[in-house]
C-alpha positions in Angstrom: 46.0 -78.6 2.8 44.8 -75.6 0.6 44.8 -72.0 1.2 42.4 -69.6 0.0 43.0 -66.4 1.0 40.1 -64.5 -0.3 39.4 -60.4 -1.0 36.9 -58.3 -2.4 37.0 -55.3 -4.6 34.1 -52.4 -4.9 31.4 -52.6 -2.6 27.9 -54.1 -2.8 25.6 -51.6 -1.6 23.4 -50.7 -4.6 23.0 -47.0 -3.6 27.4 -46.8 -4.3 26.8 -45.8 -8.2 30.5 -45.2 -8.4 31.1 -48.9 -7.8 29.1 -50.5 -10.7 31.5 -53.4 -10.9 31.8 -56.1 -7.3 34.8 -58.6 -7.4 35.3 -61.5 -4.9 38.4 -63.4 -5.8 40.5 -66.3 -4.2 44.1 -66.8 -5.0 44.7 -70.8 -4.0 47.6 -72.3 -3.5 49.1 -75.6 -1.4 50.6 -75.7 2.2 54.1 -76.6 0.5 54.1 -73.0 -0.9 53.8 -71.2 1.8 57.4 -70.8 2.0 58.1 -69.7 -1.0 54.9 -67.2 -1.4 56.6 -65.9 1.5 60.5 -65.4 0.8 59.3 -64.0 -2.4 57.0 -61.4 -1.1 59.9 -60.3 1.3 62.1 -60.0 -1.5 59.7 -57.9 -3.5 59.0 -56.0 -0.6 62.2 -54.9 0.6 62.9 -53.9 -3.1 59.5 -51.7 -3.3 60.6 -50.1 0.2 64.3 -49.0 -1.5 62.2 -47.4 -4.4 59.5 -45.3 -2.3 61.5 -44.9 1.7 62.5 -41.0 1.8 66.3 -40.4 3.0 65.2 -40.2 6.2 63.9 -43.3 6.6 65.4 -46.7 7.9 66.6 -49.5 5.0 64.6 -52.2 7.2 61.1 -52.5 6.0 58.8 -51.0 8.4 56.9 -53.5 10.6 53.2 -53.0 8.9 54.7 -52.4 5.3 52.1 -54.4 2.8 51.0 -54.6 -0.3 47.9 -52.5 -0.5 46.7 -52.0 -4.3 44.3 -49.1 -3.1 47.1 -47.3 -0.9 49.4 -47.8 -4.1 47.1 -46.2 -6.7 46.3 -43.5 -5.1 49.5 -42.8 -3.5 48.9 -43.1 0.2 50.5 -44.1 2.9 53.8 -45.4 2.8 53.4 -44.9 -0.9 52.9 -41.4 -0.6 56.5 -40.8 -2.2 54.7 -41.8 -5.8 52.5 -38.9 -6.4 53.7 -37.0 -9.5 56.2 -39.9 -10.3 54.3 -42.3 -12.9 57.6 -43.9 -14.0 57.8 -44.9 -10.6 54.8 -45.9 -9.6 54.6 -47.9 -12.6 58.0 -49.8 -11.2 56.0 -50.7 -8.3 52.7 -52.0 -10.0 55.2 -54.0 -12.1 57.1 -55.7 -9.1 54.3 -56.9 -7.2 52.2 -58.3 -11.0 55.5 -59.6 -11.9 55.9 -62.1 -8.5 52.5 -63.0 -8.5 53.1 -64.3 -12.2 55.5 -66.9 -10.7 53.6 -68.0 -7.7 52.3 -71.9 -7.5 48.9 -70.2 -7.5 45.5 -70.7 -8.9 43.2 -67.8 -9.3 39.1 -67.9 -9.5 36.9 -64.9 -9.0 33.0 -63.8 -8.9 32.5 -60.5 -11.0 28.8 -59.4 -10.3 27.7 -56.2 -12.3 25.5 -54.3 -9.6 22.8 -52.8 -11.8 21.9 -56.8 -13.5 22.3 -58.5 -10.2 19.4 -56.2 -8.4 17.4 -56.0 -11.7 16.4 -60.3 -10.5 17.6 -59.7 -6.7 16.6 -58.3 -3.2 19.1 -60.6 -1.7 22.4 -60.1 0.0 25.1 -59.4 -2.9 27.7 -60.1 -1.0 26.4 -63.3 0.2 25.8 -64.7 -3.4 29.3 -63.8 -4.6 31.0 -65.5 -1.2 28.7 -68.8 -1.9 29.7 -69.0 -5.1 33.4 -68.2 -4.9 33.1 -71.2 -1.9 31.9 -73.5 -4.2 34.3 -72.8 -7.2 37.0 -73.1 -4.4 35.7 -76.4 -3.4 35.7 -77.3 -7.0 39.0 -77.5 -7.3 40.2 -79.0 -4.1 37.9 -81.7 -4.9 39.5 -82.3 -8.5 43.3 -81.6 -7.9 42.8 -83.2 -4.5 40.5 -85.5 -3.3 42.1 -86.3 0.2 43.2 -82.6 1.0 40.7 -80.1 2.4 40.6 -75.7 2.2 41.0 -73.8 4.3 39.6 -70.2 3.7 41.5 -66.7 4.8 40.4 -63.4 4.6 41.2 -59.9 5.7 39.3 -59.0 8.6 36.7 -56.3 8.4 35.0 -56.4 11.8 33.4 -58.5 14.3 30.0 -57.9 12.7 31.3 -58.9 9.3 34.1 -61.4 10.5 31.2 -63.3 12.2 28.5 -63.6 9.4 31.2 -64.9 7.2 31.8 -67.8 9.9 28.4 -68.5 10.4 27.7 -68.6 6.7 30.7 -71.3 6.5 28.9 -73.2 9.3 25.9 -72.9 7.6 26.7 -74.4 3.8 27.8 -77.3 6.2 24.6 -78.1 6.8 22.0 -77.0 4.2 24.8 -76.6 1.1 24.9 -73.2 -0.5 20.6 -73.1 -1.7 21.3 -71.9 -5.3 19.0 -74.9 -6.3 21.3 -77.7 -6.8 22.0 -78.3 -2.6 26.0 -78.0 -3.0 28.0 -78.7 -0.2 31.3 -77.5 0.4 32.5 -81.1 1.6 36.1 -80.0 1.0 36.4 -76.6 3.1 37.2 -76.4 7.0 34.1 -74.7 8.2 36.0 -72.2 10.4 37.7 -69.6 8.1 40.4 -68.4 9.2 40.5 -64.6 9.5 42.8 -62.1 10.0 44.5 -59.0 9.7 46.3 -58.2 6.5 49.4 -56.9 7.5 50.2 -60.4 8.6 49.6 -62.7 5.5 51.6 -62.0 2.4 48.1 -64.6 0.8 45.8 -61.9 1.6 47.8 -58.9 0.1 48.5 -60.9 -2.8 44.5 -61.5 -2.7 44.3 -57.6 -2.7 46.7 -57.2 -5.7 45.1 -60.1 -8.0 41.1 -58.9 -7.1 42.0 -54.9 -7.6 43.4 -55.8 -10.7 40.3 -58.0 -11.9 38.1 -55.2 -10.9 39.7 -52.4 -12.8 40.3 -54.8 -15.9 36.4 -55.6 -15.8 35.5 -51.5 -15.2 37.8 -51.3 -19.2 36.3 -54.1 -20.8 32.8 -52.6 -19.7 33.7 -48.6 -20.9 33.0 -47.4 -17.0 35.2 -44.4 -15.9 37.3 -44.7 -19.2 39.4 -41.6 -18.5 41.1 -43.4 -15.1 44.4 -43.4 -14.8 44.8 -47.4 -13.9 42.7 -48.3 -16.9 46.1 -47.6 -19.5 47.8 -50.6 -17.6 45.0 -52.7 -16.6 45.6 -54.8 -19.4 49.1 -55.5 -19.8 49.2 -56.5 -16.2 46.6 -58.9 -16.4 48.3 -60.5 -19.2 50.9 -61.0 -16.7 48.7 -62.8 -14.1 46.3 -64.5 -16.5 48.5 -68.1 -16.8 47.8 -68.5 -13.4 44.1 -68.7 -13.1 42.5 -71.8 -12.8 42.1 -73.9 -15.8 44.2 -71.4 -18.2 43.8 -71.0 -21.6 40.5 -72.8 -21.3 38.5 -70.5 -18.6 34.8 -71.6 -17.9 32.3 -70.5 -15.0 34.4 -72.7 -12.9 37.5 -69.8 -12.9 35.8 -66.5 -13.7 31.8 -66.2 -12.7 29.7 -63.7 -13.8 26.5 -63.2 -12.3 23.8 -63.5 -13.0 24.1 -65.6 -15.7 22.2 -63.4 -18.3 25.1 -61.0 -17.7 26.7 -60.0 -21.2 30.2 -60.1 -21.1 31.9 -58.2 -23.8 34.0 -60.8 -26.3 37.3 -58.7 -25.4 37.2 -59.7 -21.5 38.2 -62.8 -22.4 41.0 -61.7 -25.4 43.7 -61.9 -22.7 42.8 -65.5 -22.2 43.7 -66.7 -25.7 
């Protein structure tokens, strides 16, 4: 068995012009790692919780205490102890890039740039970037394993959302994904598992890996070059970057654009070589 746990990163809605970039990534890895993901990410987390807990608070890890990439970079939340403490925050960011560098993991993503994708499109964004993250999932599990099936999990949003992505799973069952080729994602369970974050250490390691994409994409393409993330977008990638699928030799298998006439700056890819 194979477990996707899937997140997304920016928003689709074409009118949001401060989200220019939209990531859907998947972070892979087999049943027999579970354990492991797991000890790890309590390890990490109890160590993050000693670095940001005021005096007041208990040594135990509180019981919703996750990894949230948003809630870090901005400094809410439980990680509202890192406002005016870079050196900090910086310890933090390095903690949780650091143990996903040594996770059995593989990593594939869909980057759609907004203004390209509804130049062609008056479709469902969203939709397009979840078919085709399905089908590079399926990809794999089909090469690396041709007896063992996925199974997808993902934050849940609400029942509106939560539902369509179900019914969209049912739905590649039967007519494949329509992108003009008929694929059919033989090797996914058609019931995606979804659930809340705070309870799967996968899907806040999902959060980390697609934040991290996205802001590394927004660099490489000169938007909002004066944010403060940007300076360590970079390094940290290089951190994660042995991990994605297929590493050193990335194709549209690990990292999509779309559409295809996209132009992808040469230097996107310099952390890859």
């Amino acid at each position: 068995m194979y477990f996707a746990y899937i997140d997304e990163s920016g928003t689709p809605d074409p009118k949001d012009v401060n989200n220019k970039v939209f990531v859907l990534a998947a972070v892979v890895m087999q049943e027999k790692g579970l354990n492991y993901l797991n000890t790890e990410s309590t390890k990490v987390k109890q160590e993050i919780w000693q670095l940001i807990k005021s005096k007041n608070d208990s040594d135990d890890i509180p019981h919703k205490f996750e990894i949230h990439m948003d809630h870090i970079n901005n400094k809410r939340g439980y990680y509202k102890s890192l406002r005016n403490d870079d050196k900090k925050w910086y310890e933090v960011v390095n903690k949780i890039y650091m143990l996903i560098s040594g996770l059995f993991i593989k990593i594939m993503a869909v980057i759609i740039i907004k203004e390209d994708f509804y130049k062609l499109y008056h479709s469902d964004l969203s939709k397009w970037a979840f078919e085709l993250l399905v089908e590079r999932i399926n990809r794999y599990v089909r090469e690396d394993g041709s007896d063992e099936f996925g199974l997808l999990v993902m934050d849940s949003v609400d029942m509106k959302t939560d539902n369509e992505k179900r019914n969209q799973i049912v739905e590649f069952m039967t007519r494949g994904t329509g992108h003009g080729w008929e694929e059919y994602p033989e090797q996914i369970i058609n019931t995606p598992f979804i659930v809340s974050s705070e309870l799967r250490n996968g899907v806040q390691i999902a959060d980390a890996v697609v934040y991290l994409i996205r802001w590394y994409t927004r660099k490489v393409y000169g938007l909002n070059p004066k944010a403060f993330f940007h300076q360590y977008s970079t390094d940290l990638m290089k951190f994660i970057a042995p991990r994605f699928y297929k590493y050193p030799n990335l194709g549209s298998n690990t990292i999509k654009f779309f559409p295809t006439n996209t132009q992808v700056p040469n230097s996107f890819w310099s952390i890859f070589r």
